[in-house]
C-alpha positions, 0 to 999 in steps of 0.5 A, spaced: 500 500 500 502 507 497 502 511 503 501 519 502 503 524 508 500 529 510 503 534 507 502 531 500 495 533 500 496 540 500 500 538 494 494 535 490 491 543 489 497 544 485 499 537 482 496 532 477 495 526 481 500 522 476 505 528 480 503 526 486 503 518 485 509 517 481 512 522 487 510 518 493 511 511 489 519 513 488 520 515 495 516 510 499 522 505 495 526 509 497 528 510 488 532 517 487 530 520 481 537 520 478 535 512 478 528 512 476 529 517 469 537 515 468 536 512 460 529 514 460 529 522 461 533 527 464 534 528 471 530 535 470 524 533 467 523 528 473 523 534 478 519 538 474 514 532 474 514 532 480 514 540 482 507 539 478 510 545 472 511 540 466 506 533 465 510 527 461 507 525 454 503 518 455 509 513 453 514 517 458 509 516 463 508 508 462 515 507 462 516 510 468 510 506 473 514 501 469 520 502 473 516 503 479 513 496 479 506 498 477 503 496 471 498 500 466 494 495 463 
């Protein structure tokens, strides 16, 4: 189960819930961003996911659950 802290849900007024869900995931075990995007993306696109500033296009976005165990099927 994906745990959420508290301050998390003042950043869902401002993020996607992709944002906010790819952000905890990664956290919760404990995967840098640096780990998650290396050969996937850049280090710059996964902060402004997760900042809410920029959303990643479908494929980009699927890769990414990928690579934090969860399956878009």
């Amino acid at each position: 189960m994906i745990e959420v802290k508290r301050g998390d849900f003042k950043l869902m007024q401002s993020k996607s819930y992709f944002n906010l869900l790819v952000s905890a995931i990664r956290r919760q075990k404990k995967i840098s961003r640096q780990a998650l995007c290396e050969g996937v993306c850049t280090f710059q696109e996964i902060s402004y996911l997760e900042s809410g500033s920029r959303n990643l296009d479908r494929l980009l976005q699927d890769e990414l659950l990928d690579r934090l165990g969860i399956g878009t099927e």
